[in-house]
Steps between C-alpha positions, in 0.01 A plus 500: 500500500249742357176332270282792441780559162454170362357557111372288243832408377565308798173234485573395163773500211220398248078601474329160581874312704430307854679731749555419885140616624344206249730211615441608882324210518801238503640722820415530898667683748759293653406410895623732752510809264388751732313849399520832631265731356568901524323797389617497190672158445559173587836330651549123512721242655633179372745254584815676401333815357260772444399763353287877558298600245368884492279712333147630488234468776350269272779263473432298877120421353650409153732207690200402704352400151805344381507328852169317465632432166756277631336356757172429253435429180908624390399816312195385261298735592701789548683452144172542357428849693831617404478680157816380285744826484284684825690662715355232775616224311860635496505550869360149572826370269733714639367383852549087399842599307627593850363234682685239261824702526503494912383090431188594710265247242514145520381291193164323609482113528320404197151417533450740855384821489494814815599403844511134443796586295716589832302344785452126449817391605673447793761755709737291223335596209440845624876616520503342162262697329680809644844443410540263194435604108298171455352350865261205345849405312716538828258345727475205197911471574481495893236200494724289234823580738594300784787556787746317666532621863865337552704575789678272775260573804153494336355582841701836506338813525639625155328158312134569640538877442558451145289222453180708685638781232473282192128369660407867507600576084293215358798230451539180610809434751614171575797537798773235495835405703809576303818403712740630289366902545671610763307648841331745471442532156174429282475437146169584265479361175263525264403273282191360222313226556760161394852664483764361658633546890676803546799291636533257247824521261296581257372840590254667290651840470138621465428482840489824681577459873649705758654460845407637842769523751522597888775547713538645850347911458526426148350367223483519076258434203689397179394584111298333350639218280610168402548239800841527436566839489267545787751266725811689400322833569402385852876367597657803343198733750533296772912518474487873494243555756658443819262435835379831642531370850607114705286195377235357779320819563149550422438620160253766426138351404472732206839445368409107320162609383615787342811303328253195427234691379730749207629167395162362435392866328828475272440161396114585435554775326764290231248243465179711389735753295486795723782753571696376753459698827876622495335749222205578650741713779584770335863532655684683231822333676424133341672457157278419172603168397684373831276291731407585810543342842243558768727516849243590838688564855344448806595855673342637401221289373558567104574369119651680240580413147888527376651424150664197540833397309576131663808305358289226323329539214322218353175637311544643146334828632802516723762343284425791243813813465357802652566842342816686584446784754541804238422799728611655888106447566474135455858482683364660792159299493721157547731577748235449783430144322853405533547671822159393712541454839323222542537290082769719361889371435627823603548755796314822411748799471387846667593838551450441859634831721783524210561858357310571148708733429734611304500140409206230582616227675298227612617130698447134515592175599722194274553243706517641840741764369411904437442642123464830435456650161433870370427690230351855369155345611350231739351300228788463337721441826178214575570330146872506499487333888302267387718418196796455660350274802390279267827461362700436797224262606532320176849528480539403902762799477737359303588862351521815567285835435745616211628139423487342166329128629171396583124558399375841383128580565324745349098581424516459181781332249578889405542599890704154532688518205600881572616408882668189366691699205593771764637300722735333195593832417574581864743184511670519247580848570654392801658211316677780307649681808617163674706490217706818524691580219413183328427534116223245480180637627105424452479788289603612126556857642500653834488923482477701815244789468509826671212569765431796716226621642421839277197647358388252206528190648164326543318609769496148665860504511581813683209428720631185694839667508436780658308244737783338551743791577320826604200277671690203630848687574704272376790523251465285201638502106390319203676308232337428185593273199351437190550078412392496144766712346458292165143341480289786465242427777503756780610349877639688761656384795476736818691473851446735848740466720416624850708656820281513785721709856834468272409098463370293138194404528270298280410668166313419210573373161207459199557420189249665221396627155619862550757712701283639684324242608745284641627799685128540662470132556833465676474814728159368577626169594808686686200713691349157594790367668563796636156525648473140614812526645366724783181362523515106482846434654392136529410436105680197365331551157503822296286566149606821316312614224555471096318619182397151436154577653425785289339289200224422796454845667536679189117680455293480230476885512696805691289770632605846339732616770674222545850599300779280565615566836162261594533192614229381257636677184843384545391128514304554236861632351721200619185254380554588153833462491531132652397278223850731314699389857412131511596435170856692558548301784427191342769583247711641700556199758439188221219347734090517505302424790325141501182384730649338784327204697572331847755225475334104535634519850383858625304512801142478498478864636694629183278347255228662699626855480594421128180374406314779656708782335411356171113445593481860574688631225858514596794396321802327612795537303896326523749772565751254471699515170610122541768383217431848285825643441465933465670640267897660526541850468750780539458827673352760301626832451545751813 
């Protein structure tokens, strides 16, 4: 940042007005701030920030005065050798302006003036003043506060680590036996001076507490929150984290004080009103508004902080709807929450050494049984993967890819209500040829429509065919239909059939808003098989692609070239045509999609998955039409 610009107009809005140079004195430089001086600026450090400021030669001996400012008399003097609208005056403003941005100031205790202001406390009170907006106030909050040390073996190397830890901030830490916590687990609550036992029945939901827990190579920190949720948060963490080696061995020194001693920071931080330290990270992988779990391994020796989605949720923080996943970004960002290796509730597809091309295909694991899914792109392959293994998961299998039963999951109730409305469509198609020559149908009007590949036809289209024949070498044709002869609402119904060495093979159907689009869905899906075929023999478990993800990859703006035969434009194309499609098919086959929830008897891993699709966004729709009759139609005109 340059200061030898500033002007006038940037000390004052108003002849005669206080600006920042004559209130200096209410502000010190926070402890630990450290200074760098160069020839012709100054950098400093703080906690979390900083900030270089350039300019003139002059500008180093101008922040020595504003310097002994701080650390003096706050300013007094050098407010009065500051002409109002000098070009000194400005500078010194500009100078404080960016110190209060990068939170470099720290509002002096009232009544102390210079160094007393950040040196008469303790190592306690020192991290204070550097990191919170008010330290007198938070320091004020830690000496009301006291904690409950509660855990089974009080003795245990966890207990006095997080009791020594609690010594250390300034708060008083009483340690107690708790039977009913199982081994190796420690409970902190915090509590003010008179309120009731964390245990009793009558839990004050005020209490903030957390839970420390150790187990062979591994060990967690939960959020910080009420006692309750605090329990259910450390018996959903320690059911997910499985031992990292046999029990008995010797456990690493470093691996309880490090556990003990986050908890203690956590719970510190929620009592004086800082930032919890989950924020102070950095780690653009956490998601705003989900907590975060601190989980440390002991090879090697480390702790990192993961969004955490457990299957209880007890606080009103947690209780609270999140927002729908509207866009392929935030789909993307949650898939490693849900599919963590060491917290997550599902196996983490990858490309792995499967082709990229002409279709990306990537694999993963549902229940001890191959998926593989593929699309135009890897992100989308990722998302759909995920999709469907949370279906069969929730579902425990009970139908198939193309079937008509079970859960739908989508990110997003568009993306879920388009894969749900497809896959209606897609039955009762299929409905309609089990029938024959049968009259009664799920459609007022069936009409074939003629498709070849010639010039005209979208891009898209004639793209994935020719992949398909000239690339591929097989021998394929396409049948399309039109199903809404006599509603008005455009939905077309493609099918690729396949011969692979003189044999059928596995082609691709899609059902979409336009000709041409269910053609290029359906050969892509076809090209999928095709390709997966040859490369994962073994795959129990295949995802083809649809345009119901093109409302989320659909970008806010096309670069110039990009004309249709892009990936991105034609999304963009298909995107603005789905809200037209789901409303067709919702006419078309009598039924609309409704949330769908676990039954009372599900197993506890179902509610899991469920509960953490909807914590991070996702939404899980019924696919199953139940007592909904569809509607009788004849065939349309050929």
């Amino acid at each position: 940042m340059t200061v030898d610009q500033a002007g006038p107009d940037m000390v004052t809005s108003q002849e005669g007005e206080p600006d920042a140079l004559d209130s200096l004195g209410r502000w010190t430089l926070r402890p630990g701030v450290s200074v760098t001086v160069l020839p012709h600026g100054v950098h400093l450090r703080g906690w979390i920030t900083s900030v270089t400021l350039e300019g003139g030669a002059g500008l180093p001996v101008l922040w020595g005065r504003l310097a002994e400012a701080l650390a003096g008399d706050g300013g007094a003097e050098l407010a009065r050798a500051a002409v109002a609208g000098s070009p000194l005056r400005a500078a010194l403003v500009t100078v404080i302006g960016q110190l209060h941005d990068h939170d470099l100031l720290v509002e002096r205790p009232a009544g102390e003036t210079g160094d007393a202001a950040g040196e008469n406390g303790d190592a306690a009170g020192q991290w204070l003043g550097a990191v919170a907006d008010r330290p007198t106030v938070a320091a004020a909050a830690l000496a009301r506060s006291r904690v409950r040390v509660l855990t089974a073996r009080p003795d245990g190397p966890l207990a006095r680590a997080a009791a020594r830890a609690l010594d250390r901030a300034g708060i008083r830490a009483v340690t107690e036996e708790a039977a009913d916590l199982p081994d190796g687990q420690v409970l902190l609550v915090a509590a003010g001076p008179g309120e009731p036992s964390p245990l009793a029945a009558e839990q004050d939901a005020r209490d903030r507490a957390v839970v420390v827990g150790l187990r062979p190579g591994v060990g967690f920190v939960t959020p910080v929150g009420s006692t309750r949720q605090a329990r259910a948060d450390a018996d959903g963490l320690a059911d997910r984290l499985r031992p990292r080696e046999a029990p008995g061995g010797a456990e690493h020194p470093g691996l309880p004080a490090l556990l003990a001693s986050s908890a203690a920071q956590r719970l510190v931080c929620a009592v004086a009103g800082l930032r919890d330290p989950s924020a102070e990270a950095g780690d653009a992988r956490l998601i705003p508004g989900l907590p975060a779990a601190l989980v440390a391994e002991r090879e090697p020796l480390r702790g990192e902080y993961l969004t955490w989605v457990g299957p209880v949720l007890v606080d009103t923080d947690r209780v609270r709807p999140r927002a729908d996943v509207r866009t392929l970004a935030e789909a993307l960002a949650r898939i490693p929450v849900l599919t963590d290796r060491l917290a997550g509730v599902l196996d983490e597809p990858g490309p792995g050494a499967l082709p990229q091309l002409p279709a990306a295909l990537v694999r993963s694991s549902v229940a001890g049984e191959v998926l593989v899914s593929g699309s135009a792109r890897a992100d989308l392959a990722r998302l759909e993967a995920v999709c469907r293994a949370a279906e069969l998961l929730l579902g425990k299998g009970e139908a198939g890819l193309e079937g008509d039963g079970g859960p739908v999951v989508g990110a997003g109730a568009v993306h879920a209500r388009g894969r749900a409305l497809r896959r209606a469509g897609a039955g009762a198609v299929r409905q309609r040829d089990a029938r024959a020559g049968d009259t009664a149908g799920p459609f007022r009007g069936v009409a074939p429509v003629p498709w070849s590949p010639e010039p005209g036809r979208h891009p898209q289209a004639l793209h994935w065919w020719s992949v398909l024949v000239r690339r591929l070498g097989v021998d394929a044709d396409v049948e399309v239909s039109r199903l809404d002869a006599d509603i008005g609402g455009p939905v077309f119904h493609a099918r690729v059939r396949v011969q692979v060495q003189g044999r059928t093979a596995g082609g691709g159907t899609a059902v979409e808003a336009s000709a041409d689009d269910a053609v290029a869905f359906a050969a892509l899906s076809a090209v999928v098989k095709v390709q997966a075929a040859a490369d994962v023999p073994d795959a129990r478990h295949l995802v083809t692609p649809s345009g119901a993800s093109a409302s989320l990859a659909r970008p806010e703006a096309t670069a110039p070239w990009e004309d249709a035969g892009w990936t991105t434009a034609w999304l963009a194309e298909s995107a603005a045509r789905e809200p037209g499609l789901q409303e067709a098919l919702t006419a078309l086959t009598g039924w609309s999609p409704r949330p769908w929830e676990p039954p009372a008897d599900a197993h506890a891993d179902v509610r899991a998955l469920w509960s953490a699709l909807r914590q991070c966004g996702f939404s899980v729709l019924s696919a199953r039409p139940g007592h909904l009759t569809l509607p009788t139609l004849t065939e349309g005109p050929r």
